[in-house]
N, C-alpha and C positions, 0 to 999 in steps of 0.2 A: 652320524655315528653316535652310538648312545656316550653319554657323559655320566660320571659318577660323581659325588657332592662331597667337599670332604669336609670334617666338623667347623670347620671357620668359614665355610658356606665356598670356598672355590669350588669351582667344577673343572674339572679335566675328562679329557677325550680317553675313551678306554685303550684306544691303542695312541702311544705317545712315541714320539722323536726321539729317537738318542743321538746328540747331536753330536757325537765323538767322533766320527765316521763320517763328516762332511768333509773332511780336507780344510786346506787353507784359500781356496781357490773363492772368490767369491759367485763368480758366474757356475761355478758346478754345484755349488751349497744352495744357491738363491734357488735355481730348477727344484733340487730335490725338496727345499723350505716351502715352496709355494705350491707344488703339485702335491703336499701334504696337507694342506688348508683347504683347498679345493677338495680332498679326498676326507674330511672333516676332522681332521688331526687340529686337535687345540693346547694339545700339552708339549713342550718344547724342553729336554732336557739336556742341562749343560753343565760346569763347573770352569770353577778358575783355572786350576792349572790345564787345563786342555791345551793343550798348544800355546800355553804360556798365556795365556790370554787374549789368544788371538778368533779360540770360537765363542766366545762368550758377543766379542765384537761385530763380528759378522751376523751370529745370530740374533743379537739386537740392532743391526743395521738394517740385516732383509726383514726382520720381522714391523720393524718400528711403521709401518705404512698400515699395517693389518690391529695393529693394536687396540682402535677405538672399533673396531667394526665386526671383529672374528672371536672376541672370548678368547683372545689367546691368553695364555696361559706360561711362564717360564720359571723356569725351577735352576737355579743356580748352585752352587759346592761350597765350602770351606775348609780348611784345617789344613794344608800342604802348603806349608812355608815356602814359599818360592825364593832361594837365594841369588843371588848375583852372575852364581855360575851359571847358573841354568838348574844344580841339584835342589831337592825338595827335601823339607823334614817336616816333623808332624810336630805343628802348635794349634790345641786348642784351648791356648790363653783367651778371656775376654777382653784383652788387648791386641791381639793378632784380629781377631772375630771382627771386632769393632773399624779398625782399621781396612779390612779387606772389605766389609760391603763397599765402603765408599766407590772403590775400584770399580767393584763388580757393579754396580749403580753405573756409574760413566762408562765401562765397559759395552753394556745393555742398553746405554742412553735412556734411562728410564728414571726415575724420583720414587719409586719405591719395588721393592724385590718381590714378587707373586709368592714363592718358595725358597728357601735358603736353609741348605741343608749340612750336615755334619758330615765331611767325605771321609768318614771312619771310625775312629775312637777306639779307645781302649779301659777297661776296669778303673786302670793307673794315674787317665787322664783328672785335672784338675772339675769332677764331674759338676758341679752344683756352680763353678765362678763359668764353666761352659754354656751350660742351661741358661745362667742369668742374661749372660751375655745377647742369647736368643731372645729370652724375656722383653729386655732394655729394648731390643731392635723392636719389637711388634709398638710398644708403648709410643719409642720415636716414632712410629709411621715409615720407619724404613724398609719393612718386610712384613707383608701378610700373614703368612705362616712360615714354620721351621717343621725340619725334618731331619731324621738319622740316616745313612748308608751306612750300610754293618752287618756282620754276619756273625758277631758275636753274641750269643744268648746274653752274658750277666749285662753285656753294657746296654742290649736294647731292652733289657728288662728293666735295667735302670731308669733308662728313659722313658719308659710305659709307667714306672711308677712316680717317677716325680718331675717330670717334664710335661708342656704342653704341646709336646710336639703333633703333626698331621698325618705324617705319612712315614713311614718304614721302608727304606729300599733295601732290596737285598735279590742275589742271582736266587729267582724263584723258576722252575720249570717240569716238565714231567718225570724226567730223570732227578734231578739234584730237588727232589720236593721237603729238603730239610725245615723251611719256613714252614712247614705244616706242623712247626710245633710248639710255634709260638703264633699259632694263629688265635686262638681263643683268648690270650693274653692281649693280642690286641686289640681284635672285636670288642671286648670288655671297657678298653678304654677310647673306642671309637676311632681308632688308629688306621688308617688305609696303607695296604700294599703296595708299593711300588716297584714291578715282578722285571729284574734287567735280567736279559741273559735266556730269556725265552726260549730258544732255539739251540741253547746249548754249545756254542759256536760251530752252529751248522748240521749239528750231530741228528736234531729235530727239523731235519730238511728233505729235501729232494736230492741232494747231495750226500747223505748219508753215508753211506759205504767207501767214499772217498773220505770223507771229512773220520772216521772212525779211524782210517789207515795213518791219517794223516796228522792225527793230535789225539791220538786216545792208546797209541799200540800199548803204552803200558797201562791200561785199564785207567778207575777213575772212583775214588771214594770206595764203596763194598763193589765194586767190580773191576775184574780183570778183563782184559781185553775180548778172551770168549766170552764173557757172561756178557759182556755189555752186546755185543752182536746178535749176542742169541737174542736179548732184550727186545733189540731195536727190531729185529726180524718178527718176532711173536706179537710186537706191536703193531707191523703193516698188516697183520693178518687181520687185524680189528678197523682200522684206516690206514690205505696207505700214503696219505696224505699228513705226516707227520708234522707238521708246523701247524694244520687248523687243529690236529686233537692235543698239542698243548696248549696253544691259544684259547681251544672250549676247556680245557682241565683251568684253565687259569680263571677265567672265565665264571666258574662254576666254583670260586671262593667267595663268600660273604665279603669278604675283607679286602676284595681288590679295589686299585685307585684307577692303576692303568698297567698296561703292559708294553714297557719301553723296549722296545725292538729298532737298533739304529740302521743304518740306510746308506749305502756308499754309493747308490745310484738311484734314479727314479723307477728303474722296471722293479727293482728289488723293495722298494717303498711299495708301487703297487700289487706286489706280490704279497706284503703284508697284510696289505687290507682286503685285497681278495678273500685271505687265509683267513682273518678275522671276519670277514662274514660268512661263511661256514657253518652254521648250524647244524651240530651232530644231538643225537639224542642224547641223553643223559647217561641212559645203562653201558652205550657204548663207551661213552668217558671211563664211568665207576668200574667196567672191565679192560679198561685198559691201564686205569691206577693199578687193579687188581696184580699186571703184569708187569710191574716195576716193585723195584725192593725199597722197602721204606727207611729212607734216610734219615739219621739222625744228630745233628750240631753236638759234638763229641770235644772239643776245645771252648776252652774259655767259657764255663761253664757255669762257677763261682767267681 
């Protein structure tokens, strides 16, 4: 599986794990963790709060055997205060920051964090004692590189300007192609995409017509319930293989790292990569963009 390089020299697998969707089970996680390494998945993504911190564990459990020998790769979360009760609030104090790697470090059984990323952010946050905090971590040797999850224009702008972060995660896909507009913004600062949400929760599948009835009847950003139908239908007409022609759309960014598509089973894991290998031509992609409405990050702007 091709690997991409991101500016602090990591490489990850272009289609990666999203480890949300292993459960808590460790014999069901381990099958779908290892039949991904076999299938040359080296990028593994997780965060703290997942289950409380229960996939962060697992996932550096199964993985810790493969770690000298497979280029793995994991990328862990930050900023959801995990209280007592179980509820979460959002600190990204460089005091919260500082404190939760350690966790996630023992969590992962690991002595330094491959990726360690900001699970959100806002304008409002304390931005530059945030960044530093990241900063401090690379310096210690406790984290390779840093990254944002965000879907906010001003804050990941912020961070394209004065952060050195590696990667940008954000729901990228052939519908919801709003990241197309802060793509050249990133390019510019060598920033790699990290495209979650690929398939649209299933909308870009083979289940489509179910999954549309099912989590879309009130429409979704500029479309209403018909327009998006009519969408998805005028797109089979181009491929009806709807998960390889967002995969090649994704694909077919300068700017991609990986495209994190998670996996609640192994058939559905090797249906991924099936789908990612795929090779469509190009004009069929650029007329199939052609048949999507161009979306635009309309919130949080300034």
């Amino acid at each position: 599986m091709q690997k991409n390089v991101l500016k602090s020299g990591l490489e990850i697998s272009e289609l990666g794990l999203g480890c949300m969707s292993l459960g808590t089970k460790k014999k069901h996680a381990q099958a779908i963790i290892e039949r991904a390494i076999e299938l040359g998945i080296t990028y593994f993504d997780t965060a703290d709060m997942y289950d409380k911190g229960i996939n962060e564990k697992l996932v550096g459990e199964i993985l810790k055997p493969y770690q000298n020998t497979h280029d793995i790769v994991i990328g862990t979360k930050v900023g959801n205060h995990l209280k007592d009760d179980g509820t979460t609030f959002w600190d990204p104090s460089k005091k919260h920051i500082k404190e939760s790697v350690k966790q996630s470090l023992k969590n992962l059984g690991v002595d330094e964090l491959d990726l360690y990323q900001l699970h959100g952010g806002t304008i409002d946050d304390p931005l530059d004692e945030t960044i530093s905090a990241f900063d401090e971590l690379k310096k210690e040797g406790l984290i390779r590189a840093y990254g944002i999850s965000s879907i906010r224009p001003n804050v990941i702008n912020y961070y394209l300007e004065h952060s050195d972060i590696d990667t940008w995660m954000a729901q990228f896909n052939l519908i919801d192609n709003r990241p197309e507009d802060l793509i050249q913004a990133a390019h510019k600062k060598g920033v790699k995409v990290l495209a979650r949400g690929p398939v649209f929760k299933g909308l870009l599948t083979a289940s489509s017509n179910q999954v549309l009835d099912d989590k879309f009847e009130d429409g979704i950003f500029d479309y209403n319930y018909q327009d998006l139908g009519s969408t998805i239908a005028s797109l089979k007409e181009i491929e009806h293989n709807l998960t390889a022609l967002t995969f090649n759309y994704l694909r077919s960014q300068d700017v991609l790292g990986s495209i994190i598509a998670g996996a609640s089973s192994v058939e559905q894991l090797e249906e991924n990569v099936n789908n990612l290998n795929i090779d469509l031509d190009f004009n069929r992609i650029q007329a199939a963009r052609k048949r999507v409405k161009d979306l635009h990050y309309t919130n949080h702007l300034n």
